[in-house]
N, C-alpha and C positions, 0 to 999 in steps of 0.2 A: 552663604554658609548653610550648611544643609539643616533639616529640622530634623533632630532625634525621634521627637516625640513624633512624625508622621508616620501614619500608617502605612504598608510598605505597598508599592505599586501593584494594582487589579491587573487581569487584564485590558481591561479597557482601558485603562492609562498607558498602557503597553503600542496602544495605538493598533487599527486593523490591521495596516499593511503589513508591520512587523510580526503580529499574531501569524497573520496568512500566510507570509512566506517562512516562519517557522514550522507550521503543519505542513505546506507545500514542501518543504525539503525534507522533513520525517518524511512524508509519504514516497515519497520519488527514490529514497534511500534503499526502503523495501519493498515498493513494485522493482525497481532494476534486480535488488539482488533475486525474487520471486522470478524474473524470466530468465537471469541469468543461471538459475536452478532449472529451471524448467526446459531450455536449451539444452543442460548439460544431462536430463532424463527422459529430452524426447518427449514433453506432454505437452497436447494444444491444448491450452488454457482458456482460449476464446471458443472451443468445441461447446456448446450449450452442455451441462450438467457434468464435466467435467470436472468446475474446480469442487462443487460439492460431492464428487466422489474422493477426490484429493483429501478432501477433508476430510471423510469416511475412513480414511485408509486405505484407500484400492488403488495399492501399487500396478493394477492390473493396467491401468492409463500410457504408463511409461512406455516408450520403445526402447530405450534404454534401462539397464537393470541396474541401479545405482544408488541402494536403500539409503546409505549416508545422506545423500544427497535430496531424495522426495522425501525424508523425514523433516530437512532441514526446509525444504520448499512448504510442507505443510505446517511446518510451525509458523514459519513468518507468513504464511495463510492465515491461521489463526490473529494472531499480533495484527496482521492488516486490519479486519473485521473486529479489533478491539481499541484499534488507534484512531479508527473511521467512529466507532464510539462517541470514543472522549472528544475527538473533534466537534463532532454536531455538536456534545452539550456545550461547546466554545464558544465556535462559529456557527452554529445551526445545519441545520441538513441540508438549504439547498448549498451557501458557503462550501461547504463536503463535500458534495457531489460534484459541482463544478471544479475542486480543485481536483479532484482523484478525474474527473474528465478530461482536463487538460495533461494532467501526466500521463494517463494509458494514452494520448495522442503523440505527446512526447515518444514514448516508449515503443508505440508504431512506427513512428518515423526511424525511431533508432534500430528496432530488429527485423522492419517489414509487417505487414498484416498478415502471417500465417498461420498464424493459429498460435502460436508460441510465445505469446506475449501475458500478462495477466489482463484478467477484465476488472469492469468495476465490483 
């Protein structure tokens, strides 16, 4: 019979694995939808100083002119670099790193290495 009176489950009662692969599938959620934006405006993303002009605003990146679409890429830009956040104070930064490295690997395997993928 369960206890009323317990305190309601930490994370860490939550258990790593479970922790990890909840972050791991946020993240993966919006790196895919981030290339699948970025496919559909034409921006290499693994271009060095790219995605921080994305961030800027500088539709100038696109080869595609598709403002609905690099607004929407640059928001969940944003959101990524805030969910990478909350993550470390979870799992810690390298925990982060490592999992956001295995998805952009993922996500090369899925779109090819050409530029068009998000980075870390």
């Amino acid at each position: 019979m369960p206890d009323d009176d317990a305190p309601p489950a930490s994370h860490a009662d939550l258990g790593e694995g479970y922790m990890r692969q909840r972050w791991s599938e946020h993240f993966e959620e919006i790196v895919l939808e981030i290339g699948r934006l970025a496919k559909s405006c034409d921006v290499q993303l693994l271009t060095p100083g790219v995605i921080e002009r994305v961030l800027h605003g500088d539709s100038s990146v696109c080869g595609n002119d598709n403002p609905r679409a690099f607004d929407k890429m640059r928001q969940l830009l944003m959101m990524h670099y805030s969910v990478r956040s909350n993550a470390a104070s979870t799992l810690g930064h390298a925990e982060t790193n490592q999992i956001i490295a295995e998805i952009v690997e993922r996500i090369k395997a899925r779109f090819g290495d050409t530029g068009d993928t998000p980075s870390r």
